[in-house]
C-alpha positions as CSV (number, residue, x, y, z in Angstrom):
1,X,-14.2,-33.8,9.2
2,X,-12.5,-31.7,12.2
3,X,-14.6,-30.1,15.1
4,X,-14.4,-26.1,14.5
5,X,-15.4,-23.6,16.7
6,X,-16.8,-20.1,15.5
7,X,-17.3,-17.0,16.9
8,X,-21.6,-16.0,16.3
9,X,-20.2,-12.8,14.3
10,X,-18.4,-14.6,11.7
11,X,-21.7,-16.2,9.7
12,X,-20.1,-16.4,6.1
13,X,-17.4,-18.5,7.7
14,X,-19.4,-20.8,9.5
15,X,-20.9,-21.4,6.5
16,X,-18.2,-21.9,4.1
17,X,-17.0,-24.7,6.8
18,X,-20.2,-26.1,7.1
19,X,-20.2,-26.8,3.2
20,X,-16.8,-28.1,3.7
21,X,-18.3,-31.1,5.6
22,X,-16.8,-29.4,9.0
23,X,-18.7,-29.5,12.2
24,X,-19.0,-25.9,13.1
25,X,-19.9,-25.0,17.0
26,X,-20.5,-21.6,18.1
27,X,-17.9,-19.5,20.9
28,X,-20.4,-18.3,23.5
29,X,-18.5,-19.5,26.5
30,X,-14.8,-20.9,27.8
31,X,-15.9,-24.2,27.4
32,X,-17.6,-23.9,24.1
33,X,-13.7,-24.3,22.5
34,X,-13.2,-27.9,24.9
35,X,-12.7,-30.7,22.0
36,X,-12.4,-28.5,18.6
37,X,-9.3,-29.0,16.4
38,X,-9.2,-25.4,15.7
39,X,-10.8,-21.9,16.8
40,X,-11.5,-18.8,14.9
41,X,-12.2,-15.6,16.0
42,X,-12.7,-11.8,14.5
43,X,-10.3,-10.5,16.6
44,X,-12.7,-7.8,17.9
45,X,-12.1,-8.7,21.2
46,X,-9.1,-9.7,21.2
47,X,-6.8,-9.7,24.4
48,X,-9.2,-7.2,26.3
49,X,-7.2,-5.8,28.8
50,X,-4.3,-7.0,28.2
51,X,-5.7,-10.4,29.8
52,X,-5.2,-13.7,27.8
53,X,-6.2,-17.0,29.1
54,X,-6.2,-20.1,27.0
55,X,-9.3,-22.2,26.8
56,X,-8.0,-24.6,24.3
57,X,-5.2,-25.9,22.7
58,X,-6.2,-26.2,19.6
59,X,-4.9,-23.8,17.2
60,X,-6.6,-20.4,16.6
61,X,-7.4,-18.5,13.6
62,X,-8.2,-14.6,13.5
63,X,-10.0,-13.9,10.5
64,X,-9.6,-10.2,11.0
65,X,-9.3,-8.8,7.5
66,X,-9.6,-12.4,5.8
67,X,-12.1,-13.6,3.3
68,X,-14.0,-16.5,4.3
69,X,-12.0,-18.6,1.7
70,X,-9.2,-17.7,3.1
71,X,-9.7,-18.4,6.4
72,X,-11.4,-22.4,5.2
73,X,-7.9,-22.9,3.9
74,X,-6.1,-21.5,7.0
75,X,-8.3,-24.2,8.6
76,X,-7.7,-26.8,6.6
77,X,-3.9,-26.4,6.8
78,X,-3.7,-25.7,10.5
79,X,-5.9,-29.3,10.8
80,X,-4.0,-31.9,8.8
């Protein structure tokens, strides 16, 4: 299944992609995101300053508001 990284706050989604058979990596650092297929993130900190910076260019999910199901299928279709 497809590398995801996950921010540490979101631990019902890293679970519901772990079930999924995904490979799950925690966002502590920049180069945490290096080789994943996708991202998510709460959104908490979210552009900070007005400063963005790409570390990846796989695509990234904010789960801001989402379910944890709902953010598995965001993944799912963002990946294939």
């Amino acid at each position: 299944m497809a590398r995801i990284g996950i921010e540490g706050t979101l631990a019902d989604v890293k679970g519901a992609l772990q079930a999924k058979g995904h490979d799950v990596v925690d966002l502590r650092q920049e180069q945490d995101a290096q080789n994943c297929d996708c991202c998510v993130i709460s959104g908490q900190d979210k552009d900070v300053m007005g400063i963005q910076n790409a570390a990846t260019q796989a695509s990234v999910i904010n789960a801001d508001g989402m379910t944890a199901d709902e953010v598995c299928q965001q993944v799912e279709q963002r990946i294939q």
